[in-house]
Backbone atoms as SQL, in Angstrom:
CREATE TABLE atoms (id INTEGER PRIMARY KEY, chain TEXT, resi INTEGER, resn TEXT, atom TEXT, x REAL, y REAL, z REAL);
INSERT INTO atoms VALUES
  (1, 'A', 1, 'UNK', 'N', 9.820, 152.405, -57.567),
  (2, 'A', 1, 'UNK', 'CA', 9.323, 152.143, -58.898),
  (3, 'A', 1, 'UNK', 'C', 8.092, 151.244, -58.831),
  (4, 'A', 2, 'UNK', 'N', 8.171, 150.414, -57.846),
  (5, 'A', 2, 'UNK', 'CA', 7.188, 149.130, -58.099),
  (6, 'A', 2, 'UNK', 'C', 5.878, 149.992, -57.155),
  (7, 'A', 3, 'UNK', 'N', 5.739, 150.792, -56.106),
  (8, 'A', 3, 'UNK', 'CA', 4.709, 151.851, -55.820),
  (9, 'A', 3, 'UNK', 'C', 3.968, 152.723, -56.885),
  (10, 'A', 4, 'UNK', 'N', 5.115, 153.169, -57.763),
  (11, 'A', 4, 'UNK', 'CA', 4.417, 154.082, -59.112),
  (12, 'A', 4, 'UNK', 'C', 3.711, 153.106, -59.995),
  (13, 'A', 5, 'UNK', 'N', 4.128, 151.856, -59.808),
  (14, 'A', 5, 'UNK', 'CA', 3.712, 151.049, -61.162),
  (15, 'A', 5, 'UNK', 'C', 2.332, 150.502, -60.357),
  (16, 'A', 6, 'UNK', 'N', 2.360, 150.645, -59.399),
  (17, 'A', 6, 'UNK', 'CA', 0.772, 149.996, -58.405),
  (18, 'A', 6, 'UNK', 'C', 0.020, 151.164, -58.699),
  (19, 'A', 7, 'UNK', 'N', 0.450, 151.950, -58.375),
  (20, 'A', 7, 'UNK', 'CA', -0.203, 153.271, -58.431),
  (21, 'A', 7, 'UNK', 'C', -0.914, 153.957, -59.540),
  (22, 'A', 8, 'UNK', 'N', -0.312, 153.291, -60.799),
  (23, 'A', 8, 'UNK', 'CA', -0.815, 153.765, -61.917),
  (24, 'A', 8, 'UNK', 'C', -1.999, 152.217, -62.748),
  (25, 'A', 9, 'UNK', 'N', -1.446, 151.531, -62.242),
  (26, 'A', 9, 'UNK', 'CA', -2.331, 150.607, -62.644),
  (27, 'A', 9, 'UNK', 'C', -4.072, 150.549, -62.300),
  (28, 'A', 10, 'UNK', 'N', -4.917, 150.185, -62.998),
  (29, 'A', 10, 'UNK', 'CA', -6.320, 150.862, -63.328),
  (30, 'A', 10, 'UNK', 'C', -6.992, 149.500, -62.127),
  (31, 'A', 11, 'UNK', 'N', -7.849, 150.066, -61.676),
  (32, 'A', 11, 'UNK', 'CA', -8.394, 149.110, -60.235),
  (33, 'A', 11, 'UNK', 'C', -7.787, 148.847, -59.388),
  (34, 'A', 12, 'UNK', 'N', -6.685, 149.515, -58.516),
  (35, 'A', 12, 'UNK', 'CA', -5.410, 149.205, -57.691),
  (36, 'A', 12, 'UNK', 'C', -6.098, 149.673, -56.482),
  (37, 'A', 13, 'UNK', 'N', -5.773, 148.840, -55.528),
  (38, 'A', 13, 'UNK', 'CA', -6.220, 149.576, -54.083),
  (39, 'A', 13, 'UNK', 'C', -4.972, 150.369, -53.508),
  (40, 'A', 14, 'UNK', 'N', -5.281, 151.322, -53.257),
  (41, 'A', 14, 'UNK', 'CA', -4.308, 152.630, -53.221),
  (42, 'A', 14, 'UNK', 'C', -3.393, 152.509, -51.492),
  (43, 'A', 15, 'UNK', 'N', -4.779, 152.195, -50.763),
  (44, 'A', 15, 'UNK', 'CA', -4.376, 151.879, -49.465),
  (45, 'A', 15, 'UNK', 'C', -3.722, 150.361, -49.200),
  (46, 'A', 16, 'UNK', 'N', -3.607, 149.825, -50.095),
  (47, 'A', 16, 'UNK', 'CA', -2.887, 148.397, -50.147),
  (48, 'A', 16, 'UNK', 'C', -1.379, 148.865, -50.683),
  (49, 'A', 17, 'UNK', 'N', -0.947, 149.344, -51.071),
  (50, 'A', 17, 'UNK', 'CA', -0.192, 149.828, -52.242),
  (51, 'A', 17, 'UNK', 'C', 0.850, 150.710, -51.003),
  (52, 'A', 18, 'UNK', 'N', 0.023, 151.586, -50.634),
  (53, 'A', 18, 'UNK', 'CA', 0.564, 152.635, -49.511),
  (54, 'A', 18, 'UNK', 'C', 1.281, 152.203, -48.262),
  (55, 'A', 19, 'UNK', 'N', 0.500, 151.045, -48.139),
  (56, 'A', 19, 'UNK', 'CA', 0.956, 150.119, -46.822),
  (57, 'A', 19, 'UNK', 'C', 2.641, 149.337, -47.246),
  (58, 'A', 20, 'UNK', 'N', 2.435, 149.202, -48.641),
  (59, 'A', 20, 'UNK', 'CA', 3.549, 148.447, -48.252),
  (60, 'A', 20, 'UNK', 'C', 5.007, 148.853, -48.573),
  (61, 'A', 21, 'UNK', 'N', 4.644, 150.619, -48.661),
  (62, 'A', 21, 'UNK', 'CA', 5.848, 151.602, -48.449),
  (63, 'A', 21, 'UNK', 'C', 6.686, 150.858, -46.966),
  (64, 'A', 22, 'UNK', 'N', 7.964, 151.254, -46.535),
  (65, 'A', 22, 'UNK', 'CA', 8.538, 151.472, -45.431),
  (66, 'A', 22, 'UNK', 'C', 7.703, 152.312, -44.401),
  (67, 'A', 23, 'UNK', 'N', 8.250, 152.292, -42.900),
  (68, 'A', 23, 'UNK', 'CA', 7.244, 153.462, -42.796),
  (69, 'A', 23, 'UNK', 'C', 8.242, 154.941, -42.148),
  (70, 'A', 24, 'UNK', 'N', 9.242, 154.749, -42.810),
  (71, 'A', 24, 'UNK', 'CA', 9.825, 156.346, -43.022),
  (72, 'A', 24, 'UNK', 'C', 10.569, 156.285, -44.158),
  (73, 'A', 25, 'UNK', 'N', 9.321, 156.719, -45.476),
  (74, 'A', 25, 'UNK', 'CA', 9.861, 157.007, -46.746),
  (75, 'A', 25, 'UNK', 'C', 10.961, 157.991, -47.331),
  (76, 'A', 26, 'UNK', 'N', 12.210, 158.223, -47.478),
  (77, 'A', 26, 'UNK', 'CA', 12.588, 159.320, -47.581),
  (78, 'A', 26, 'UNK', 'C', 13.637, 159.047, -49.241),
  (79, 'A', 27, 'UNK', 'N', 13.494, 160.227, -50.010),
  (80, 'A', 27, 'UNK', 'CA', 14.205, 160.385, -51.213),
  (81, 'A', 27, 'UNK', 'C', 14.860, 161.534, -51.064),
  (82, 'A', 28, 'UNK', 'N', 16.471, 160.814, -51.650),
  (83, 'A', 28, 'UNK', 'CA', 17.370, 162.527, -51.661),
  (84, 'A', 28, 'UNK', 'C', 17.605, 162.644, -53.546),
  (85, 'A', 29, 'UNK', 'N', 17.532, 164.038, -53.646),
  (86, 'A', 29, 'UNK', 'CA', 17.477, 164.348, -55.530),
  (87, 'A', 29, 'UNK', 'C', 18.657, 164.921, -55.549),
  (88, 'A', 30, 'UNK', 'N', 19.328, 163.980, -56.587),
  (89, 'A', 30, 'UNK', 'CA', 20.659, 164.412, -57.237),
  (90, 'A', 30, 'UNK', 'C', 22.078, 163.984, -55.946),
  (91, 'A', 31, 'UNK', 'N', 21.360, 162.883, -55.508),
  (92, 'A', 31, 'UNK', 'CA', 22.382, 162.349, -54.613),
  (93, 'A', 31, 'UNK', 'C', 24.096, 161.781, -55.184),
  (94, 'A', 32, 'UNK', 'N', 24.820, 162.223, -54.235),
  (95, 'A', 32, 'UNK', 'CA', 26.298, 162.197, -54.537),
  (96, 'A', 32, 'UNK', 'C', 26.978, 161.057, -53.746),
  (97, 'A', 33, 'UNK', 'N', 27.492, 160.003, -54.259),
  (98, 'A', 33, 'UNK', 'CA', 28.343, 159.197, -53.695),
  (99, 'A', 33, 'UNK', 'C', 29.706, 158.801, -53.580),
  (100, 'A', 34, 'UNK', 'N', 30.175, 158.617, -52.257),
  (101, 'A', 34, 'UNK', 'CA', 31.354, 158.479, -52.305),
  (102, 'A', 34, 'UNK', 'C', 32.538, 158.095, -53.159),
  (103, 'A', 35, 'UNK', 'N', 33.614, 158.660, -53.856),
  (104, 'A', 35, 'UNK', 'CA', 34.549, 158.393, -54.887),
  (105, 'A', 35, 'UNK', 'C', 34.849, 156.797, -54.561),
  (106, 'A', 36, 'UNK', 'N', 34.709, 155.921, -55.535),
  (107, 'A', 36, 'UNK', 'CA', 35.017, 154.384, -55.469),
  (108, 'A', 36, 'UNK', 'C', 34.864, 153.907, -54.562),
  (109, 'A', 37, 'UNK', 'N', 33.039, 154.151, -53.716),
  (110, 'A', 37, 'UNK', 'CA', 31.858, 153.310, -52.801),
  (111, 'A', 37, 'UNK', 'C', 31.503, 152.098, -53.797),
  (112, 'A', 38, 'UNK', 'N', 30.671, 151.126, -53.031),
  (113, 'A', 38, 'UNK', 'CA', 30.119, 150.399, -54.137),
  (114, 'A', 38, 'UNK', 'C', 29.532, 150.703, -54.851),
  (115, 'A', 39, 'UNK', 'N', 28.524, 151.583, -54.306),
  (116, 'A', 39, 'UNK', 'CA', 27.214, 152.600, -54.752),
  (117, 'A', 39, 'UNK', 'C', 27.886, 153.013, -55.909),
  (118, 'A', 40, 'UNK', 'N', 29.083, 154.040, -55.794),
  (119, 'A', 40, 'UNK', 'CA', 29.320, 154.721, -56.987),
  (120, 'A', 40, 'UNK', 'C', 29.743, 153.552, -58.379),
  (121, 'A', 41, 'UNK', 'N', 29.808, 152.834, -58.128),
  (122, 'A', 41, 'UNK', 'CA', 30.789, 151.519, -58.914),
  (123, 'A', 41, 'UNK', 'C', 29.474, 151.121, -59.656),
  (124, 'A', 42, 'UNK', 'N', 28.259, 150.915, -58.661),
  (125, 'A', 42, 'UNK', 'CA', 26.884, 150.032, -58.949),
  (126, 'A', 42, 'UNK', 'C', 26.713, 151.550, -60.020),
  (127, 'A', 43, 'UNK', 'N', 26.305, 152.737, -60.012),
  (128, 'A', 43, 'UNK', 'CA', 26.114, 153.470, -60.588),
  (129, 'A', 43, 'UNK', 'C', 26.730, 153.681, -62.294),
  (130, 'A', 44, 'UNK', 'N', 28.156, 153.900, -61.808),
  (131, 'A', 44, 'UNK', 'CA', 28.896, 153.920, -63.147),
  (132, 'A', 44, 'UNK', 'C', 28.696, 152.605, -63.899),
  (133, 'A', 45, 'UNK', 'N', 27.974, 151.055, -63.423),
  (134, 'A', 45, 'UNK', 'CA', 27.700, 150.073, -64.509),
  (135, 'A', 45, 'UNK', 'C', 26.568, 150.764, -64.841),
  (136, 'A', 46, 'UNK', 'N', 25.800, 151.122, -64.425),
  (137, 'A', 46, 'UNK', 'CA', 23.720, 151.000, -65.416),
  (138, 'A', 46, 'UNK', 'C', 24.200, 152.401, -65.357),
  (139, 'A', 47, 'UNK', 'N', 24.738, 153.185, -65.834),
  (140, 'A', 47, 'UNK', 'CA', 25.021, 154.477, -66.414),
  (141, 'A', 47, 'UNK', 'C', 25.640, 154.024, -67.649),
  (142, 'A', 48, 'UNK', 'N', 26.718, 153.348, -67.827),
  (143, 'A', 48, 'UNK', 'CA', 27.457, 153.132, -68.889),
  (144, 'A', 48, 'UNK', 'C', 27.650, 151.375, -68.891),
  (145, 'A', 49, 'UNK', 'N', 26.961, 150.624, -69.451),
  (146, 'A', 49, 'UNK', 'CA', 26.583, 149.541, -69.491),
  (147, 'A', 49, 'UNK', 'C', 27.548, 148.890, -70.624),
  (148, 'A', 50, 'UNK', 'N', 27.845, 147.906, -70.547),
  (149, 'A', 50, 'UNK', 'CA', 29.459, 147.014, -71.676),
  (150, 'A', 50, 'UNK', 'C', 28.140, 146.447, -72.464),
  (151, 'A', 51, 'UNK', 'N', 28.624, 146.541, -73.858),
  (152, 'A', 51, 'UNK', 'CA', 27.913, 145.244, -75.046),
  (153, 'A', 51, 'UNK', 'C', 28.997, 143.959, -74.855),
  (154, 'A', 52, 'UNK', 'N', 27.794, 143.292, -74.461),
  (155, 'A', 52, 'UNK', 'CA', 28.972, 141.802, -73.839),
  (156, 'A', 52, 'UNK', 'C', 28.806, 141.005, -75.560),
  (157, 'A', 53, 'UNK', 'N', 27.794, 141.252, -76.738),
  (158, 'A', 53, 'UNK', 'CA', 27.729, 140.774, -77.262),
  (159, 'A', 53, 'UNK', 'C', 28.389, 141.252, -78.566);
């Protein structure tokens, strides 16, 4: 997120920005996590978020 937001911002050095990727970028789409991982736990909160108020 914070690459797209460099990236779109107006006077950004692109090769500054690029550098401070990892240097083996990899994204999986529509990734599946293990039944009650943390991951899946971290997921099901900012999917379905409590009104604490």
């Amino acid at each position: 997120r914070g690459t797209k937001f460099g990236l779109q911002t107006p006077g950004s050095r692109i090769e500054s920005i690029l550098m401070s990727l990892p240097p083996v970028a990899k994204w999986k789409y529509t990734w599946d996590f293990k039944p009650d991982s943390p991951e899946m736990k971290l997921m099901k909160v900012l999917k379905e978020p409590k009104e604490w108020v």
